[in-house]
C-alpha positions in Angstrom: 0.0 0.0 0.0 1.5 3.1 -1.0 0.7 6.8 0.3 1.8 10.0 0.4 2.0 12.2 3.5 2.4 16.2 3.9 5.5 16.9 6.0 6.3 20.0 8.3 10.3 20.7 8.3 10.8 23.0 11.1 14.7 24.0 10.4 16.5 23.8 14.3 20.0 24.7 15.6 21.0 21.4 13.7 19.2 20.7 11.3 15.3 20.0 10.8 12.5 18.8 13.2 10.2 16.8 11.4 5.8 17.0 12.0 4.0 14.1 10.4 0.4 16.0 10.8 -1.9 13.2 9.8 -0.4 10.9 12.2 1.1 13.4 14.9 4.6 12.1 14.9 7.6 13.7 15.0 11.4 12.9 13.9 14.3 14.8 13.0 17.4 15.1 11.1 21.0 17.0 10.3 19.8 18.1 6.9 17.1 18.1 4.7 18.0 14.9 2.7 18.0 12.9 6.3 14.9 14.7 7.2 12.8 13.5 4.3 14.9 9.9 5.3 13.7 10.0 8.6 10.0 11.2 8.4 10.0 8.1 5.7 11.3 6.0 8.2 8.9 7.0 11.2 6.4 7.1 8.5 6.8 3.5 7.7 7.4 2.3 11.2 4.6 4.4 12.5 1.9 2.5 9.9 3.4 -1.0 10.4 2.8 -0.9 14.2 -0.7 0.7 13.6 -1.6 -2.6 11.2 0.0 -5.1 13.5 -2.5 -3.6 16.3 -5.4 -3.8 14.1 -5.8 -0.6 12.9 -6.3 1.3 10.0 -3.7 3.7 8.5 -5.6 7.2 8.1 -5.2 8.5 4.5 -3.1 11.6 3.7 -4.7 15.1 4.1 -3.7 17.4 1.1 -0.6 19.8 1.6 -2.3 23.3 1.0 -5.0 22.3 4.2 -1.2 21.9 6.7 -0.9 25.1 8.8 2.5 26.0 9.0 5.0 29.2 10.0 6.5 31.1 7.2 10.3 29.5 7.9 8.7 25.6 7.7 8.5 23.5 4.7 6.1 21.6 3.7 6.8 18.7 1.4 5.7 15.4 0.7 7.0 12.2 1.7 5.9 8.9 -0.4 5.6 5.2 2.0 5.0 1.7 0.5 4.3 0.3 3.8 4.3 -3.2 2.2 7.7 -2.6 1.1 9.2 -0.9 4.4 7.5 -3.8 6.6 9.2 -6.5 4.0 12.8 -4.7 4.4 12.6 -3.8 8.2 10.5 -7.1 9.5 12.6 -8.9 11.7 10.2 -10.9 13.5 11.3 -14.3 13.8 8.9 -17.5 13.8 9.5 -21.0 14.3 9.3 -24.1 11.7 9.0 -27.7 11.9 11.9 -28.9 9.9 12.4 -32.9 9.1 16.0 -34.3 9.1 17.5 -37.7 9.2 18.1 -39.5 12.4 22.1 -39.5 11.9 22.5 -36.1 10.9 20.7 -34.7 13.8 23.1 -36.9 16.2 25.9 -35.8 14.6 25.0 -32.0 14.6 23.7 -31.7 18.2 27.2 -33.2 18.9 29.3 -30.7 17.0 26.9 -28.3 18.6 25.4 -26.9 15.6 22.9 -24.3 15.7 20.2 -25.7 13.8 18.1 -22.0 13.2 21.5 -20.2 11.9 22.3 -23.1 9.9 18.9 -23.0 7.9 19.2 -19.2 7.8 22.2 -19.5 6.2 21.2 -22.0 3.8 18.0 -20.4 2.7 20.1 -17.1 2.2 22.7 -18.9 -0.2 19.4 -20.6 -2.1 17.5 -17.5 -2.7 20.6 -15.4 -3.4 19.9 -12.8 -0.2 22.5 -10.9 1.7 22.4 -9.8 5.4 20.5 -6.7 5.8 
């Protein structure tokens, strides 16, 4: 699901103070280019917590109805919270894996970790580096 949000940039002593209106959060950053990361960034984790409680992400307000004082910006920030959750998800969960007998015995005894060892494996397989 992708949206685009009206951001306030409120410049400080060091850089900006981000206002997300439509979902009253704030961030901040050194410039502008890490501002507009940021607000992304609180953006997306905002939304992803909001659907994992069950509740529905408000759609964006237009940028001409933000209030704002003459030395803030306001700019728009674009979100594919389907995306951000699929890069930043690092929930773990547990599978039921089947292996023989003998190679079990003979990995509990060279105390192999059985989760980092499939984690591994599926990485190699489906050509994924570490985030």
């Amino acid at each position: 699901m992708k949206k685009v949000y009206p951001v306030v940039l409120t410049p400080a002593e060091h850089g900006y103070v981000i206002y997300v209106p439509d979902l009253q959060i704030n961030s901040e950053g050194k410039d502008l280019a890490e501002a507009i990361y940021m607000a992304r960034d609180a953006i997306g984790l905002w939304g992803i917590s909001e659907q994992d409680d069950g509740r529905k992400i408000p759609e964006p307000s237009s940028s001409a109805d933000i209030d704002h004082d003459p030395d803030e910006i306001v700019t728009l920030v674009d979100i594919d919270f389907d995306a951000y959750r699929r890069a930043n998800d690092m929930r773990t969960i547990r599978k039921n894996v089947t292996v023989p007998s003998w190679l079990n015995d003979l990995a509990e005894k060279a105390n192999v970790n059985f989760s980092q060892v499939l984690q591994d494996g599926l990485k190699q397989r489906l050509h994924v580096s570490d985030r």
